[in-house]
C-alpha positions as CSV (number, residue, x, y, z in Angstrom):
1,X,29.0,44.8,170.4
2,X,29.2,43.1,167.2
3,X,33.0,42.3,167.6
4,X,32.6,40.6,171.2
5,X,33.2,37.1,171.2
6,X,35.2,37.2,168.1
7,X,38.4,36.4,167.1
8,X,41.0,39.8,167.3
9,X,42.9,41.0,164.4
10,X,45.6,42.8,167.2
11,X,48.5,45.0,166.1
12,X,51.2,46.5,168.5
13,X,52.2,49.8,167.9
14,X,55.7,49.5,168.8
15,X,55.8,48.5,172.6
16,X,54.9,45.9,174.7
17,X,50.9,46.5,175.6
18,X,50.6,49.1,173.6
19,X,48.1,47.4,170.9
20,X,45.1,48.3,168.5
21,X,42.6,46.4,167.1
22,X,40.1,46.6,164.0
23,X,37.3,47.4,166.2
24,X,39.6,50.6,167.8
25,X,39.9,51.9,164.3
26,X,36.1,51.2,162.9
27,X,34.9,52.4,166.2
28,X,36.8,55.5,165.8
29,X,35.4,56.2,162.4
30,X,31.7,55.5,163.4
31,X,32.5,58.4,166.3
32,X,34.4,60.9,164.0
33,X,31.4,61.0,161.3
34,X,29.0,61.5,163.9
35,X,30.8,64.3,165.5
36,X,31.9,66.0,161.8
37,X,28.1,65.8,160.7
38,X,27.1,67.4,163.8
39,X,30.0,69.9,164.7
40,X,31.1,70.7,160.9
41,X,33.8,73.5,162.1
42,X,35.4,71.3,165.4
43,X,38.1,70.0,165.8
44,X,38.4,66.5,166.5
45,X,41.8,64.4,168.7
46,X,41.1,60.6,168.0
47,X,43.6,58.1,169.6
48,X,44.0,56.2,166.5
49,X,43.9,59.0,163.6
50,X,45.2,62.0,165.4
51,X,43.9,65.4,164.3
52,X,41.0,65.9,162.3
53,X,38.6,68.5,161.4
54,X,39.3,72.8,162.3
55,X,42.1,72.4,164.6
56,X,41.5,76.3,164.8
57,X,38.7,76.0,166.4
58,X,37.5,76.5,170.0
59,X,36.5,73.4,171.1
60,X,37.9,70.2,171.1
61,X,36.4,66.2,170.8
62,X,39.0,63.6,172.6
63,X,37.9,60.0,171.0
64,X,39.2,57.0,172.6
65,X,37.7,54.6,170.2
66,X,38.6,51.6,172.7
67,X,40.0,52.9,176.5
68,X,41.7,49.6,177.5
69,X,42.1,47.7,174.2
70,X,43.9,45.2,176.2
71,X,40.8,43.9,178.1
72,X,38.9,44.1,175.3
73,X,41.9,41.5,173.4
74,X,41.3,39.3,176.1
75,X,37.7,39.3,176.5
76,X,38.1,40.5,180.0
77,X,35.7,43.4,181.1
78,X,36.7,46.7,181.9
79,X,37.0,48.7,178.5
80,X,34.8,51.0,177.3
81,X,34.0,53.8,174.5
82,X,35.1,57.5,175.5
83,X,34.1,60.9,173.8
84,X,35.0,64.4,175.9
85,X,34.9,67.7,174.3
86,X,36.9,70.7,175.5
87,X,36.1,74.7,175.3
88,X,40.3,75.4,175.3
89,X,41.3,73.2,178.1
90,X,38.1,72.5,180.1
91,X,36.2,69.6,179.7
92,X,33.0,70.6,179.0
93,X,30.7,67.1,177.9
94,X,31.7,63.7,177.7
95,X,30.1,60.0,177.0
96,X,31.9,56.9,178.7
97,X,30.2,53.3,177.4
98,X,31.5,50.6,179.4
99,X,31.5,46.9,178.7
100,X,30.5,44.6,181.5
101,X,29.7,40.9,182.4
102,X,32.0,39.1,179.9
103,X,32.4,36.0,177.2
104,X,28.6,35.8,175.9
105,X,27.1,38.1,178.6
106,X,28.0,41.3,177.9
107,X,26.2,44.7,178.9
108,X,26.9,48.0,178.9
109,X,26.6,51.2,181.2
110,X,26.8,54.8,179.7
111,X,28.3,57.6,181.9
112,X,27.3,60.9,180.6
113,X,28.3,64.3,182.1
114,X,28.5,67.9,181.0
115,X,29.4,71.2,183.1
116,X,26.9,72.3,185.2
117,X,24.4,69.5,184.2
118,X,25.6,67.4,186.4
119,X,26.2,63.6,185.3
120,X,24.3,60.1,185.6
121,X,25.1,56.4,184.7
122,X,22.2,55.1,182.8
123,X,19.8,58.3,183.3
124,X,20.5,58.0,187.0
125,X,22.8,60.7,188.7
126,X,26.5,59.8,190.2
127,X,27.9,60.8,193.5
128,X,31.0,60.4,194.4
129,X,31.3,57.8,197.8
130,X,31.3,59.3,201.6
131,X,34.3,57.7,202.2
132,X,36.3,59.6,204.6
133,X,39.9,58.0,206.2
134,X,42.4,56.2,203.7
135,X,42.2,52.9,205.4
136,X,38.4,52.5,204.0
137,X,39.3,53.5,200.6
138,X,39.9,51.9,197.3
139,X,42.7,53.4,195.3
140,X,43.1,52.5,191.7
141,X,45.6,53.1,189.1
142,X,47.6,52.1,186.0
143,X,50.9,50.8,186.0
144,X,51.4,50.3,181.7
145,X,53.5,52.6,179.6
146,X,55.4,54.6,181.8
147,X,58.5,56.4,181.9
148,X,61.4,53.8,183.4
149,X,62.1,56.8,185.6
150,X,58.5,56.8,187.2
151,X,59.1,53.1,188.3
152,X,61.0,54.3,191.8
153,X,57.6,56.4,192.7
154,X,55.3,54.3,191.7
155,X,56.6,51.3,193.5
156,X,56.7,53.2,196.5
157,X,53.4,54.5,195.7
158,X,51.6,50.7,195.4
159,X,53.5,50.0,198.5
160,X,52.5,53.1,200.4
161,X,48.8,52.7,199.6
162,X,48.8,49.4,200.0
163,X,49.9,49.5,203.8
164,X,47.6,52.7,204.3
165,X,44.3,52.0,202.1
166,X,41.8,49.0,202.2
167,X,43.3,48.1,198.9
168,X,44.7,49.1,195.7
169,X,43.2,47.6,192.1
170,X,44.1,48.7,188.1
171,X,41.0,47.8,185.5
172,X,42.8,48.9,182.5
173,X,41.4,51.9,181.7
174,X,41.3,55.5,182.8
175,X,37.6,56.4,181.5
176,X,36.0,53.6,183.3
177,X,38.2,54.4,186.6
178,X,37.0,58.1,186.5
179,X,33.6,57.0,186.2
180,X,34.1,54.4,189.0
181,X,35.0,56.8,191.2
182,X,32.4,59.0,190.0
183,X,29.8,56.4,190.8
184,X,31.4,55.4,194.2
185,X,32.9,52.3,193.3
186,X,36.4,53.4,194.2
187,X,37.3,56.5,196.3
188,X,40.7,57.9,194.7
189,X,42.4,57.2,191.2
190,X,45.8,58.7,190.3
191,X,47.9,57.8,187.1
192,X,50.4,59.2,184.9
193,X,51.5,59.8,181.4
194,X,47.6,59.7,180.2
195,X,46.7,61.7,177.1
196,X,43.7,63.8,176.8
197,X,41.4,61.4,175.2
198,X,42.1,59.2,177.9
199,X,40.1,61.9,180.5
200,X,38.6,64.2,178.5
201,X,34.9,62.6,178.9
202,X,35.7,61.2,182.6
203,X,37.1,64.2,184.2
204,X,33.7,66.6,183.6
205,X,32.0,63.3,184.6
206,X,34.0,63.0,187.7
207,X,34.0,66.3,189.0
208,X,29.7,67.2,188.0
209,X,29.6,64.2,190.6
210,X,31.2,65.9,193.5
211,X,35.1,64.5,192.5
212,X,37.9,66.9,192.7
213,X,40.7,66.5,190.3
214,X,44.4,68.2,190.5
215,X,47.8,66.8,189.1
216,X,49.8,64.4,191.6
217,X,51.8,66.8,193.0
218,X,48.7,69.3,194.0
219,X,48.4,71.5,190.8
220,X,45.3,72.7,188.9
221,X,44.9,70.3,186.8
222,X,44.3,70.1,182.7
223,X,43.6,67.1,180.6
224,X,47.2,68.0,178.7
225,X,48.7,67.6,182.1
226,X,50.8,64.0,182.3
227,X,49.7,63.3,186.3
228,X,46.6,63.2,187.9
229,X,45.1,62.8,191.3
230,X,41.2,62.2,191.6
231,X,39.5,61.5,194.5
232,X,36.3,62.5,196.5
233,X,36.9,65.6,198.2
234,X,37.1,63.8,201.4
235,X,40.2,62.1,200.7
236,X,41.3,64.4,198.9
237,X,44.3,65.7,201.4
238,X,44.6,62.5,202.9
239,X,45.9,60.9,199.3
240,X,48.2,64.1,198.1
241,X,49.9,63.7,201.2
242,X,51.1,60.1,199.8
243,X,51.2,61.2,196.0
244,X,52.5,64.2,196.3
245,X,56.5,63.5,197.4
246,X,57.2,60.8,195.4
247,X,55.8,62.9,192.3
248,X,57.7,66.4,193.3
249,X,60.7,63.7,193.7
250,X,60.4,62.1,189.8
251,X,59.9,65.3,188.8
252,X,63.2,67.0,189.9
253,X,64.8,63.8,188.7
254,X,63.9,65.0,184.9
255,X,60.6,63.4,184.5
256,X,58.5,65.5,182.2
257,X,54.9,65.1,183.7
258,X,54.1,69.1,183.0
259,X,51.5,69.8,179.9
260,X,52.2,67.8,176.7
261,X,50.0,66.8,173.6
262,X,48.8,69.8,173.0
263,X,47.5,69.7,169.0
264,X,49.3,72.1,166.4
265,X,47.0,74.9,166.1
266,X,44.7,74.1,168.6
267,X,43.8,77.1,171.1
268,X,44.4,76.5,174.7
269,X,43.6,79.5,177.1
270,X,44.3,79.6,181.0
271,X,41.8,79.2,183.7
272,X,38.7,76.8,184.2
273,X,35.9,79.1,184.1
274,X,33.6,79.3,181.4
275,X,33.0,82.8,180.0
């Protein structure tokens, strides 16, 4: 809060878009000594910083110190604070603060979430919309750093669900749209090439609000996974059926979207059930 409405000291990291920001990396600390005073013996993922902690341990915190950086370098709304934590693969709590309002305005909203607690924005609980045919739904998705070879899909994708849905938006950043969709805002979000801090705390969010979650192509779905399809379960078949071709397609083309970032040492098991 203290950094709104100030001027940036920005930084790219080596490609166009792809920027940080003194406030990612001092947010990031502030997050990482919380979590190491609390949870001595976890290991923590930060976006900035990488590994830290016992990367031999069970569980997991994903920090996005600033989801959306690039809103936040313009003073435009739409970025927000994320911290997930995973038991091996599954998302089991997470914390999204979003920014809204804008130049000398600003507010916040805090998503919070954790398996089989259910989830709420600002103490009240989420559900995901009714929505129930494509042509009433709001689709959302990202179209910044991705592979040239995803380009073909996803142009057919924005043109397929822009024909076939109500309409088609990108906020700049996956946190806030899992908890848009989690909230009912929108009705379907898919994406690619995210890393786990980028859906850590929004996926547990997401689905203790009703939201089902696979990779684009119709896969059980992890947060190392490089596509993702969420939606309300409604939808659900109704937006594979669109995703799902061009996806397969990239794929067999030599697109990698299959598990990835998965930290040295760090102990993934199968399966999404807690013992």
């Amino acid at each position: 809060m203290e950094a709104l409405d100030k001027p940036r000291n920005i930084q790219s990291k080596g490609s166009i878009g792809d920027i940080v920001t003194d406030t990612d990396r001092a947010s990031e600390a502030a997050c990482i000594a919380v979590l190491q005073a609390a949870f001595s013996d976890h290991a923590i993922l930060g976006e900035e910083g990488g590994m830290t902690g016992n990367d031999d341990s069970d569980y997991l915190w994903c920090v996005d110190p600033v989801d959306g950086t690039c809103n936040f370098a313009h003073n435009y709304p739409g970025f927000c604070v994320s911290v997930g934590v995973l038991r091996h693969a599954l998302p089991v709590a997470g914390c999204v603060i979003e920014f809204t309002g804008g130049p000398g305005k600003w507010s916040t909203r805090t998503y919070s979430g954790g398996r089989n607690l259910g989830s709420t924005v600002d103490g009240k609980p989420l559900l995901v919309s009714s929505i129930k045919k494509l042509e009433d739904a709001m689709i959302a998705t990202e179209f910044n750093y991705h592979d040239e070879q995803l380009w073909p899909s996803m142009t057919q994708l924005f043109r397929e669900f822009s024909m076939k849905a109500m309409g088609i938006r990108a906020s700049g950043a996956a946190a806030v749209n899992l908890c848009h969709l989690a909230a009912g805002q929108i009705d379907a979000y898919y994406q690619y090439m995210l890393k786990p801090y980028d859906v850590a705390a929004g996926i547990v969010i997401l689905e203790e609000a009703g939201g089902r979650v696979t990779t684009a192509d119709g896969s059980a779905y992890s947060v190392f996974d490089r596509s993702l399809l969420a939606t309300n379960d409604a939808l659900y078949e109704q937006v594979l059926q669109v995703v799902e071709g061009p996806t397969s397609r990239a794929m067999q083309q030599g697109v990698q979207l299959g598990p990835a970032n998965v930290p040295k040492a760090y102990r993934v098991r199968s399966g999404r059930q807690l013992e």
